[in-house]
N, C-alpha and C positions, 0 to 999 in steps of 0.2 A: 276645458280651459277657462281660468278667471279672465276672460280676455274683454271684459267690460268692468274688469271689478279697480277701482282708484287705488284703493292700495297695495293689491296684486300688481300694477303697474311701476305701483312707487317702489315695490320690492323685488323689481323683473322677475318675477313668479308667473308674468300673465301669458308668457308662453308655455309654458309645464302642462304636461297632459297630464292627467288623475283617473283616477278610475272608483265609480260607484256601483256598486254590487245593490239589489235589493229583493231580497230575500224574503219568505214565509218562515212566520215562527215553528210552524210544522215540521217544517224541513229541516229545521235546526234541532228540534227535539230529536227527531231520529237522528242523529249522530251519535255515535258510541268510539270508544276508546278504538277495540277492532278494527271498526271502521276507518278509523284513523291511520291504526297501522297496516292494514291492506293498502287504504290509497299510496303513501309513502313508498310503499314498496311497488308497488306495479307503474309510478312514477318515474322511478329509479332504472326500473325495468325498461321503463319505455325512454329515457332519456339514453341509456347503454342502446338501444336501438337506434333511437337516432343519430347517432354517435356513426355506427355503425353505417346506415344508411349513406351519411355525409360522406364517408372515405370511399363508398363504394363510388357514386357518383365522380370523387375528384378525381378516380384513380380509372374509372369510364368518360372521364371528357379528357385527361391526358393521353388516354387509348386513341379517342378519335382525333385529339389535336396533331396526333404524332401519324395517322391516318389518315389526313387529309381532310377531315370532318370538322364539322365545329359542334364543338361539346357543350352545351348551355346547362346551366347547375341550375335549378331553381331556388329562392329563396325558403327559408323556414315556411311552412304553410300555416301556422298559428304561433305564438307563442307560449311558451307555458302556463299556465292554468293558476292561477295561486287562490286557493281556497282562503274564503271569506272566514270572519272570526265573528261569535254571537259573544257579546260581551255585557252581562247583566246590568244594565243603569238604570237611574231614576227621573223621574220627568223633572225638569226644571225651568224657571219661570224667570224672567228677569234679566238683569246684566248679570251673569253668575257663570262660572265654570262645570261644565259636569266631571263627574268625576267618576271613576272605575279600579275593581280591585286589580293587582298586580296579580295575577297568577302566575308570573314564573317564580317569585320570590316566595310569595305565598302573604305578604305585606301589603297592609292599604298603601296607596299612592294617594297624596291628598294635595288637592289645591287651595291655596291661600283663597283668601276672600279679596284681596284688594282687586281691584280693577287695571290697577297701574302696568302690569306686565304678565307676563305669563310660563310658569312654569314648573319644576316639580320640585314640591318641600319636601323635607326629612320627614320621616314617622316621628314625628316630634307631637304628644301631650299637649293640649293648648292650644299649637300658633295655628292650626288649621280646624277646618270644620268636620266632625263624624261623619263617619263612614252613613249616607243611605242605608235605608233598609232595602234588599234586594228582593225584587218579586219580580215570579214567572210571567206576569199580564205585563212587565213593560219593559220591552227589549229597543236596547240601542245598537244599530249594526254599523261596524267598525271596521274596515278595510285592512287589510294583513297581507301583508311583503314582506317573503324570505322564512323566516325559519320555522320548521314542521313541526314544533314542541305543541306540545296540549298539558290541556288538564281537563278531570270533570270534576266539575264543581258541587256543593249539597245537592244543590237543584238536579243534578242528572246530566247538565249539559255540557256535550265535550265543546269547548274554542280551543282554536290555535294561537298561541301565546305572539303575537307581533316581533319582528324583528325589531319594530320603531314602537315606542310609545307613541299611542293616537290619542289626540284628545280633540273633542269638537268645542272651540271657543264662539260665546254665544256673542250677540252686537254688544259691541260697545261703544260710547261715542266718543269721537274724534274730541270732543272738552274735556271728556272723562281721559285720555290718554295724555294730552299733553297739561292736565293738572299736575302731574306729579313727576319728577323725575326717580323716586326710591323703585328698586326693582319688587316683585312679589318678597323677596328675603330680605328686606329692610336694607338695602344698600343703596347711600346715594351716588347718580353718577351725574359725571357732569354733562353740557350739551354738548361738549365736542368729542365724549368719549361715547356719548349715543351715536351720534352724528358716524364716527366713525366707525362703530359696531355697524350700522346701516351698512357704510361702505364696506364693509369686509365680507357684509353677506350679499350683495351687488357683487362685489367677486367674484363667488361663490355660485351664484343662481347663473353667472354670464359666464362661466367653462374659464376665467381668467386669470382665477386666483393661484395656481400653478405656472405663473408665468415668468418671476423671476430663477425657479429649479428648472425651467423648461430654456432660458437662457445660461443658466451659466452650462448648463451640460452643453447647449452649442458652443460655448466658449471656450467648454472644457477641452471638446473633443476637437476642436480645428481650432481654436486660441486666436479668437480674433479681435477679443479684446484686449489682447495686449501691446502695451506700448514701449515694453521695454526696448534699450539699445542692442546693438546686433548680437552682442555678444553676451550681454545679460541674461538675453531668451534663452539661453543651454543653462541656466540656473534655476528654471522656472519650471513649475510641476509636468509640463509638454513642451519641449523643446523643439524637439524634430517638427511636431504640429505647427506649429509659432515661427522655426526657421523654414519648412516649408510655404509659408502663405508669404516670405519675402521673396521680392521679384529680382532681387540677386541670386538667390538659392533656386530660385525656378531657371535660371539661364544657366545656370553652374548643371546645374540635370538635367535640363535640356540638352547640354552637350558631354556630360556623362553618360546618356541614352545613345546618341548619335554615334560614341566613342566606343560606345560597349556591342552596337548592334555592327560597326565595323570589325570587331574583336570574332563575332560570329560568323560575318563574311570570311575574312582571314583561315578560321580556327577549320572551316568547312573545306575551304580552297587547299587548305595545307592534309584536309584529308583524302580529297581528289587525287594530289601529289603520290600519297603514300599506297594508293592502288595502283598507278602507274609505273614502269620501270623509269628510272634514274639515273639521271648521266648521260655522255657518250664517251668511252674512254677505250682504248686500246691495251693498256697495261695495268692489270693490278697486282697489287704486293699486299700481304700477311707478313708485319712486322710485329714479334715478340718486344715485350718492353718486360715485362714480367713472367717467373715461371715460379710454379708450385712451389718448389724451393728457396725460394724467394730470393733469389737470384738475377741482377737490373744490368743493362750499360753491358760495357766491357765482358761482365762474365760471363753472358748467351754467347754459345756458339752454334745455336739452331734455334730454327723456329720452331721445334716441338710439336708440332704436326705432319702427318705422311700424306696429305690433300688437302688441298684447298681452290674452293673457285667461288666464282658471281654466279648467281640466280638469274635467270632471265624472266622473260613474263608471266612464265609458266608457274614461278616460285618454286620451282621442283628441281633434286639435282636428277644427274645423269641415273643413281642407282633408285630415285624414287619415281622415274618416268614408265606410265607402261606404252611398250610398244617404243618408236624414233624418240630419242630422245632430244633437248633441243639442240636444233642443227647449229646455230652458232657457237657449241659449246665442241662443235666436232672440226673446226680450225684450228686448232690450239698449235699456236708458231712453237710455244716455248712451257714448260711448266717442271717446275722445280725449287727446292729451297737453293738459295742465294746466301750465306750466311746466315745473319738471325731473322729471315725475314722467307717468303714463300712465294716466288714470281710465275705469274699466269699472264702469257699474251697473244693477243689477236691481230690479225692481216687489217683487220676491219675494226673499226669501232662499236661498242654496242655498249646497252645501257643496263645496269641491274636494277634488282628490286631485293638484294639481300644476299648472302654468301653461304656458304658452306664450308667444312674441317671436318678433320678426320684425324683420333686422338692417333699417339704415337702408336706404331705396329710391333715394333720390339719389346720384349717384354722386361719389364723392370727401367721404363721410360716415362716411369707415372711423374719423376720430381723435376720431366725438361718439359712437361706441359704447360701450354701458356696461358697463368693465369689472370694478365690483359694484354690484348693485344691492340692495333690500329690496321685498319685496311687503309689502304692509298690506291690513287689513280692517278694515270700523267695519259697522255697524248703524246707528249716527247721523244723522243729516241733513247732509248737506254742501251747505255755499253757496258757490260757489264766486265768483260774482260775474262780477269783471274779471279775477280772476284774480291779484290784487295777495298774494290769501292766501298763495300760492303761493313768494310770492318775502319770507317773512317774514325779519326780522335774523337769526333764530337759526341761519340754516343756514350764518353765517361762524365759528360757535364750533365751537375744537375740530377736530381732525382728521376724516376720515371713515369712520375706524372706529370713533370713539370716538362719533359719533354715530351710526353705523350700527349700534352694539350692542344700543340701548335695544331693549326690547319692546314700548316705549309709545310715543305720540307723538301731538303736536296740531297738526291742520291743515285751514284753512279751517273751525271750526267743528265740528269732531268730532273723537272720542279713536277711533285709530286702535290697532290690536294689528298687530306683527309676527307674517306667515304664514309667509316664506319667504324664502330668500336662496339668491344661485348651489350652493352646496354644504352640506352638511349629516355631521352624524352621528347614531347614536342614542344617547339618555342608558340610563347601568348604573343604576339606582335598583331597590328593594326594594317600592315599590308601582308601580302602572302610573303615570304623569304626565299632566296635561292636555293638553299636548302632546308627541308621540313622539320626537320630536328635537332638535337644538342644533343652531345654523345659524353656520358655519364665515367667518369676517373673511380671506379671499381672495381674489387678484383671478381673471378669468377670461378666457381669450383664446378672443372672439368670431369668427366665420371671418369673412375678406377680402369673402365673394359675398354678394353686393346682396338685399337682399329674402331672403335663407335664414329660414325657418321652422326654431326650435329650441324641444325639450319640455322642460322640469323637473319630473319626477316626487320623492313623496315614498319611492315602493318601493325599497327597496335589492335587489343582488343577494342571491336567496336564499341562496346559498351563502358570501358575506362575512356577511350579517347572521348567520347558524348559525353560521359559525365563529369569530367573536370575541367575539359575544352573548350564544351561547344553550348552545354545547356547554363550551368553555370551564368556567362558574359549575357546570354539570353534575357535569363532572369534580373541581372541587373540593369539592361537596357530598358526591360517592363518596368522597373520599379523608378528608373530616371526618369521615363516618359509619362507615366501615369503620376509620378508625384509634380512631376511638372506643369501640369493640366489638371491638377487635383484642386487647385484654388479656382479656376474658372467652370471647373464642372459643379462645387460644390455651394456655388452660388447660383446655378440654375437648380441642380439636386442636391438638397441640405443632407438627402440622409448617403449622399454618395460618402466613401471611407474618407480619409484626410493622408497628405503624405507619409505619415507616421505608420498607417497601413501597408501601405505600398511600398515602405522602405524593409518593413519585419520579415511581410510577405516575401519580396526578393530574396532579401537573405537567408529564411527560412527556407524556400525552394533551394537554392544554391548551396543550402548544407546537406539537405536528403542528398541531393545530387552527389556532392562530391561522400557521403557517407556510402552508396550505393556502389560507385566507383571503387571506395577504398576495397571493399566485401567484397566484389567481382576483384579485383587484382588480388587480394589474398590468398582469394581462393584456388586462382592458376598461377601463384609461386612469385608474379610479378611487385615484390615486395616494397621495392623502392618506392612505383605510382601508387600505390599501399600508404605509405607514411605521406605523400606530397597531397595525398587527396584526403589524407585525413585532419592535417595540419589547416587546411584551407576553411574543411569542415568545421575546424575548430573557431576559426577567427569567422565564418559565418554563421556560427551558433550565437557567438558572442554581439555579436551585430543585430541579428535577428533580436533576440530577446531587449536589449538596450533600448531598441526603436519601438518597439512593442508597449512595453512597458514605461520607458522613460522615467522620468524622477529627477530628485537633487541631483542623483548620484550619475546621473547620463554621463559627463564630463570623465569622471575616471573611470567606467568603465570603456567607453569610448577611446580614453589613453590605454588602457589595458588589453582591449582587443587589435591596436595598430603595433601597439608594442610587444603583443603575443605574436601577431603576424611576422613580425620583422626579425625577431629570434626565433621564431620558428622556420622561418627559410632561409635564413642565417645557419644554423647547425645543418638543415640539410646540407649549405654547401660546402658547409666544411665539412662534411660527409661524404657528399659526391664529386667534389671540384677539390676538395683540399685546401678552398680558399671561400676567406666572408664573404667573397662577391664573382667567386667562381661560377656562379650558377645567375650572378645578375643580380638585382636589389630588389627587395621586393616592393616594387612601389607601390601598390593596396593599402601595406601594412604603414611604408613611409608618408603615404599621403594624408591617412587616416592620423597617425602620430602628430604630425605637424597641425591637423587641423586644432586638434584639441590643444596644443603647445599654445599655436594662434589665436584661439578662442579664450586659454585662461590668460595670453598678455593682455588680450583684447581687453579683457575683465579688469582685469589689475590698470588699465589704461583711465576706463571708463570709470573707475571708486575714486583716481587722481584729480579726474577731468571734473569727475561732481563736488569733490572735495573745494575744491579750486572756484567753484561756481558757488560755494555756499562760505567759502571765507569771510569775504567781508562780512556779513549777515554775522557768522560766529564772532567775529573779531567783535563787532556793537555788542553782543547780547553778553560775550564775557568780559569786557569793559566794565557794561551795567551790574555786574555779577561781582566782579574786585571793586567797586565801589561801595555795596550793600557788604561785602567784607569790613569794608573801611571804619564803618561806624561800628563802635561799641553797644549802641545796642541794638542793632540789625545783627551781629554777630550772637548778641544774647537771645534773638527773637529765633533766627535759624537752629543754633543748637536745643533750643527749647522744643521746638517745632518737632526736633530730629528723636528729641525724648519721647515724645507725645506718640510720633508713630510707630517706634521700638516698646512704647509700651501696650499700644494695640495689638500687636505683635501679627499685625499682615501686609508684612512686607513685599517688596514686589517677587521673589522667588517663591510665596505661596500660586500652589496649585489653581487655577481659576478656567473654567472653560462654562459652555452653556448645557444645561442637561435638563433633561425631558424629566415630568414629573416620578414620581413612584408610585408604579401599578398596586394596588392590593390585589388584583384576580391572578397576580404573577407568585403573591408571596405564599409560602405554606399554609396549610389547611387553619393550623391553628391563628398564626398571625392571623391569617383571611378573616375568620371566624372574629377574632378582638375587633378587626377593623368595622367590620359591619355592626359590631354591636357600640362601638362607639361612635358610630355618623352620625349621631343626632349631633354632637358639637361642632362637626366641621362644616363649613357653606355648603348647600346642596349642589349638586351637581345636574348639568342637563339630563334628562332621561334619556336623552338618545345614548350617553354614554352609561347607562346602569344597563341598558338593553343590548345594548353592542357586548357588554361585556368586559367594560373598559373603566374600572373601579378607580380611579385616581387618588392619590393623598394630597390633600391643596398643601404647599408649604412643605412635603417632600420630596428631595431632590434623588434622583435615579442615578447612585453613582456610574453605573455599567451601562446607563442609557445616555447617549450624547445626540445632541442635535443634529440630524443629517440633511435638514431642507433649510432652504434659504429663504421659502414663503417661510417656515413657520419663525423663523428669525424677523422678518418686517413684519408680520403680523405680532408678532408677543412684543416690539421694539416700538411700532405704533401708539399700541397702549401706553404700554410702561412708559413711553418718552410724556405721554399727557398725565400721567399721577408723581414721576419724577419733576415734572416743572412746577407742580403744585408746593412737593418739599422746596424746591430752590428756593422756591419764593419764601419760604416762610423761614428759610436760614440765612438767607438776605436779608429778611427784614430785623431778625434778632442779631446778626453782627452786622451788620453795615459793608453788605454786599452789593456788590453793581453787573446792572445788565449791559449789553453794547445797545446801542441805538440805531435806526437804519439811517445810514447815510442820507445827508441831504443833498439838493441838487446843485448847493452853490461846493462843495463839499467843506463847508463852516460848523462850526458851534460842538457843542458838546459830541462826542463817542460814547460817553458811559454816565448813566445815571443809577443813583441809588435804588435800591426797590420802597424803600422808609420813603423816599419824594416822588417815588411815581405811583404805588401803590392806591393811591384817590385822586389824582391826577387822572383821566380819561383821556386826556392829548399826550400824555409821556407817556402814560401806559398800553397805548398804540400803536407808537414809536418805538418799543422792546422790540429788537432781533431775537426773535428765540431762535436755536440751534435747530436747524433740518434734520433728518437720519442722513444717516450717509449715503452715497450715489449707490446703486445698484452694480454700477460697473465702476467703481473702484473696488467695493467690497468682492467683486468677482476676481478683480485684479489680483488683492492681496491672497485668495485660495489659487490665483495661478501660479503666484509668485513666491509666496511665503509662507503660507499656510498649508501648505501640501494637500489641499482641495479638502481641508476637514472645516467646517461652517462652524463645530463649536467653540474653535480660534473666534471668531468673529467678534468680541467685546465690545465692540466700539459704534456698533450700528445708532444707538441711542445716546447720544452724547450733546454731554452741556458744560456751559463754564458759569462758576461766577468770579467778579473780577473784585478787589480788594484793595486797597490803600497802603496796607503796612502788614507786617508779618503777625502780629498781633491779631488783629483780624481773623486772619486766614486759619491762626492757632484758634482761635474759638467756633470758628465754622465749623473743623473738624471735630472736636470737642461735641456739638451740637447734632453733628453726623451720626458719630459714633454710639451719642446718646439715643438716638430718635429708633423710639420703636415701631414707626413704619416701613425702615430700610435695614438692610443686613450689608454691613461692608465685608466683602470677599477679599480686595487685596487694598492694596496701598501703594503706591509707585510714587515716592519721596527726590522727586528729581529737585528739589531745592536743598539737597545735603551738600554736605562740601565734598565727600568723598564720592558725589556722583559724578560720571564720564561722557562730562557736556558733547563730547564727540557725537554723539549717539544722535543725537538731535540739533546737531550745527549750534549749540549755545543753547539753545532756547531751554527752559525751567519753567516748572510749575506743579502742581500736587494732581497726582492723578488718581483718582478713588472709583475703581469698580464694586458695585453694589446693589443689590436687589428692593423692589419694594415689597414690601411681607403684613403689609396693610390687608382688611377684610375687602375692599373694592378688588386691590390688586388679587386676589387667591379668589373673588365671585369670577372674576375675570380671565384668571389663568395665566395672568402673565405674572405675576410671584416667582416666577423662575428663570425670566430675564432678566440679562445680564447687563447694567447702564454703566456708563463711564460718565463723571464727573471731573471736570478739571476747575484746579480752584488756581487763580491767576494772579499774579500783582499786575499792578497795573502802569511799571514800567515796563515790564516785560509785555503788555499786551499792545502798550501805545507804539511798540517797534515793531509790530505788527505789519504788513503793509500789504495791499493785492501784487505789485511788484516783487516784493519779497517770494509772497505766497507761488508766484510764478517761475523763480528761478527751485524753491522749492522744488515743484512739481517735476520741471525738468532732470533736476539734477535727479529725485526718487526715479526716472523711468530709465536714467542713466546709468543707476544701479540696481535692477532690476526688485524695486521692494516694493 
């Protein structure tokens, strides 16, 4: 470690460990090609071993963790080995660079002679000094990290080609380095763009230069930088993220968790029910409503079965018992059809768990079979007489679902209670219910054979009842409770998931579920809990994925899965019930609807509310707007203006985003080949990047390559913002441009002065407000917001203005823009036209010019392919400026989520 060395310190370098190898020339002679490729490969060999080794150990301390043992892994026992490289050099004397051939290219690498910087020129004729003569008596050994490439050189000797260009820089002195500011490649830079290079490689050396991509991903992922209003955040790249971390939305799930894990108490208690016999009732009846024939009311004159009774605990009838059958089924006071109906009763009360029939025994009785019937029970005393009860007026009113639905009903002298009907569901409620189920208004097809004995049981399969029931409300309670504690845990554990997880999750689980359900009911004929557990599945596939993924689009698919919900168990019950609310509402599907209903007025509330807050602000600034109409030649100076940028012709609907250079090692053979043979004209490039493998075109843009970090956006905005304030300046000073000033403390005297009058001024020119880059966490904001989390949106990071007197001005400023061949304008944004839609920005105007610098500093530098924003201002429109302004601004922006 340089950990005594002053400018190892100055460049936090002086913690880095390094490694010196020091070697016999002997040793290096005998290396040969072979040699080379035996070691790589027994290398390789032994890395697959260790590999190997590693999984054995992990996969032997999970053995004994799971064993009661503690399993200790040891760390790596060495590191890997990296073979040194003999790299033929010359002795050198002096302040001077050594230098060395390039063996992967097969091209001398040549150092400039200046002292001023350091680093690698072109194979350029001329600007550098001849290649040394290379001899075998004097070796410089060179340290080599990473790649296994060689070569043997005339000499005989094999080296390994360096991942990194190494070069050993010999003393230079601290007078000799800050003489000059020109880099080795003749470029001058200024001291705040050195100053700043320094800082960037402090970044870099301190692990921290990844820090703004390392926040906005926490941003991204749990949205905690946003400040959007409540309703806004469902418009913003993570919604559910952003509505989960409010502490409205965490009490709303906290008692959806509570609701839901009652849901499971219930769903469980109501399965207990349905193991137990049911009732205590004395009389039951088998009433026909419907027969094969289709046949209702009035025209049954039997109930179309020759047996019928209750199940008792056994679930067995008399002819499926082996051995005593059950004994309370061997009282039987009374058993017989009664008209259209089939009465069995008891001395005693008893309670079932399901019934039994037995189709008609007569043959050619297939079209009086009943294809729905209703069980009843009373306790009451039934008289039944002659039997005349039986056939009262009432059974011609109404359909026979319409009367098959009651629960009640009077007949022959007693109030009967509906027990049972061909098919059934079970009710979702929050307490248990008196009775466990809902009995389903459909018909059923009885088999063809005479006398067949059929069960009706009230047990459902366990497996459908679990998985549309009971796991299901489970899952949802998990996803209540964990999103609801997901903001306080992910402040102790950042990398704990965020509610957005925990909501997909739920609902992902709760769709296996009810899909699992649907597949077991198919399969045993039970078709109906078939369709109700697949419709569920449906609207919690839809859910899952919404919360998972999120987007613009959360909002209508979130209306689209409450409103698939709620026609979707809408047709079931006009399916099963005969009625839209025969089977109950589906409240999931309605509450989900309503939310998003609520959340787009909420919207449409929150654009009114902002609007409202930024009036009067617009009212002044389009005032100042009909007034610069007013005059003749303010009207002549704008549509001149309007010329000027229609004949640039990049307008604001040109295409404009940030893009990464263009690779040559990406482009075909032959490009690749032109390219290299033409780099002597373009700025050289770091070696680290000819070595990496990372060929750039300075000044070409990577259409297919877009910017995906947010460091490399403040890093290239950095720069660019200090070679872009150099242009201002000088297009200031040829039109008669103005900077703002910093406020003083009485808050008196001039806002804006010329750059012509401060320019040699050293007190005015002190007093310049330059333009900062933008906050880190607003530009986070705008990719949660509006940007759909893509960084090459970002334009604005580097932004300047200058301010103007009259439109006149402004038109020769651009003029001078346009001209200047050290920036490239990309768009134009002409918000001083008349046909522009001052809404957009509450009044305000002004010329907005995105553009690059394309100067030789800006391409040594690499930022030529950031992206600056320039706004060129009058200076009525900037004196109406105000921090009060700027405040309800901001407001109103978080009120409409931009």
């Amino acid at each position: 470690r340089l950990s005594g060395n002053e400018e190892a310190q100055e460049l936090a370098v002086d913690t880095h460990i390094c490694e010196l190898v020091l070697t016999l020339t002997d040793i290096g002679r005998s290396q040969t090609r072979e040699m080379g490729k035996a070691y790589r490969q027994w290398r390789k060999c032994k890395r697959t071993t260790e590999k190997m080794q590693r999984l054995v150990k992990q996969l032997c301390s999970v053995t004994c963790m799971f064993g009661g043992l503690v399993g200790k892994t040891e760390p790596n026992s060495r590191e890997e080995e990296t073979p040194f490289s003999l790299v033929p050099g010359s002795a050198s004397s002096g302040d001077t660079l050594q230098m060395y051939q390039d063996v992967g290219s097969g091209t001398a690498a040549q150092w400039s002679e200046s002292p001023c910087g350091v680093g690698l020129g072109s194979p350029t004729a001329g600007r550098n000094r001849p290649a040394p003569q290379v001899s075998d008596d004097t070796m410089e050994v060179v340290v080599s990290a990473g790649s296994e490439r060689g070569r043997v050189l005339s000499s005989g000797l094999y080296i390994s080609v360096p991942s990194v260009f190494h070069v050993r820089r010999q003393s230079i002195s601290d007078q000799e380095i800050g003489s000059c500011n020109a880099t080795s490649w003749g470029v001058e830079l200024s001291s705040e763009v050195q100053e700043l290079i320094k800082g960037l490689s402090h970044l870099s050396t301190l692990g921290v230069l990844h820090f703004d991509d390392r926040r906005w991903k926490t941003s991204s992922d749990y949205a905690r930088a946003d400040a959007s209003s409540f309703s806004s955040v469902f418009f913003s790249m993570r919604p559910v993220t952003a509505v989960g971390y409010r502490w409205q939305t965490q009490v709303t799930l906290f008692v959806l968790g509570c609701y839901y894990a009652l849901v499971v108490f219930s769903s469980v208690s109501r399965r207990e029910m349905q193991y137990k016999p049911w009732g205590s009732y004395k009389h039951f009846r088998l009433e026909t409503m419907r027969t094969r024939d289709k046949k209702e009311g009035g025209e049954i004159t039997g109930p179309g079965v020759s047996d019928f009774n209750v199940l008792g605990h056994t679930r067995c009838s008399s002819e499926g018992m082996l051995g005593d059958f059950d004994p309370e089924a061997a009282h039987l006071t009374f058993s017989g059809p009664v008209g259209s109906s089939f009465l069995v009763s008891y001395p005693e009360s008893r309670s079932m768990t399901g019934w039994y029939i037995k189709t008609g025994a007569a043959q050619g009785s297939e079209p009086l079979d009943p294809a729905y019937f209703n069980v009843w029970a009373t306790n009451d005393n039934v008289v039944v007489g002659d039997g005349s009860c039986a056939l009262a007026p009432g059974r011609e009113k109404g359909r026979w679902w319409e009367r098959g639905g009651a629960m009640e009903a009077e007949w022959c002298g007693a109030k009967w209670s509906k027990v049972g009907s061909p098919q059934h569901v079970s009710l979702t409620t929050v307490t248990p219910p008196e009775h466990p189920i809902k009995f389903i208004e459909t018909e059923i097809d009885l088999p063809m054979e005479r006398g067949l004995l059929q069960t009706f049981h009230f047990l459902m399969d366990y497996r459908v009842f679990y998985g549309i029931y009971v796991l299901p409300p489970l899952f949802y309670s998990m996803g209540g409770f964990m999103g609801s504690f997901s903001r306080i845990i992910t402040m102790r554990f950042p990398d704990f998931q965020g509610a957005h997880f925990w909501f997909g999750l739920s609902f992902a689980l709760a769709s296996v579920s009810h899909l699992v359900a649907a597949s077991v009911a198919f399969s045993i004929g039970q078709f109906i809990l078939g369709w109700i557990a697949l419709n569920f599945a449906v609207t919690a596939s839809m859910l899952s994925f919404v919360c998972i993924r999120q987007g613009l689009w959360f909002l209508p698919v979130l209306a689209a899965s409450g409103l698939q919900g709620l026609v979707g168990w809408t047709a079931i019950s006009i399916w099963l019930w005969h009625s839209p609310v025969g089977g109950g509402v589906s409240f999931s599907g309605l509450a989900v609807l309503l939310v998003a209903v609520s959340v787009a007025s909420m919207r449409v509330w929150s654009i009114r509310k902002s609007r409202l807050l930024l009036k009067h602000d617009q009212e002044v600034y389009d005032d100042l707007w009909a007034k610069l109409l007013e005059g003749e030649d303010s009207r002549f100076s704008i549509n001149h203006l309007e010329k000027v940028v229609r004949m640039i012709g990049l307008d604001a609907r040109n295409y404009c985003r940030q893009h990464n250079r263009l690779r040559a090692d990406k482009l075909p053979p032959a490009i690749r080949a032109g390219y290299i043979a033409r780099s002597a004209s373009h700025p050289p490039l770091n070696p680290l990047f000819w070595d990496l493998g990372f060929w750039f075109l300075p000044g070409r843009l990577d259409p297919h390559s877009k910017v995906s970090s947010i460091n490399q956006l403040y890093a290239g905005a950095a720069i660019a913002n200090l070679l872009v304030v150099e242009r201002l300046k000088v297009w200031a000073e040829d039109t008669g441009g103005m900077f703002m000033l910093r406020k003083s403390e009485d808050r008196s005297g001039e806002r804006f002065v010329k750059w012509a009058d401060a320019k040699n001024n050293a007190a005015l020119r002190s007093q310049v407000e330059w333009t900062s880059l933008k906050r880190q966490g607003r530009a986070i904001e705008k990719l949660l917001r509006s940007y759909q989390h893509q960084p090459d949106r970002l334009l604005d990071i580097s932004r300047n203005c200058i301010i103007f007197d009259n439109m006149v001005d402004m038109t020769n400023c651009i003029g001078k823009i346009s001209t200047d061949s050290s920036v490239r304008i990309e768009r134009l944004k002409n918000r001083l036209s008349p046909s522009y839609n001052s809404d957009e920005t509450a009044g305000y105007r002004d010329m907005c010019i995105n553009l690059r610098v394309v100067n030789k500093q800006a391409e040594t530098l690499g930022a030529e392919i950031h992206m600056c924003e320039v706004q060129l201002v009058l200076r009525k429109f900037a004196e109406l400026k105000t921090n009060e302004g700027h405040r309800r601004y901001v407001i109103a922006r978080n009120r409409r989520g931009v």
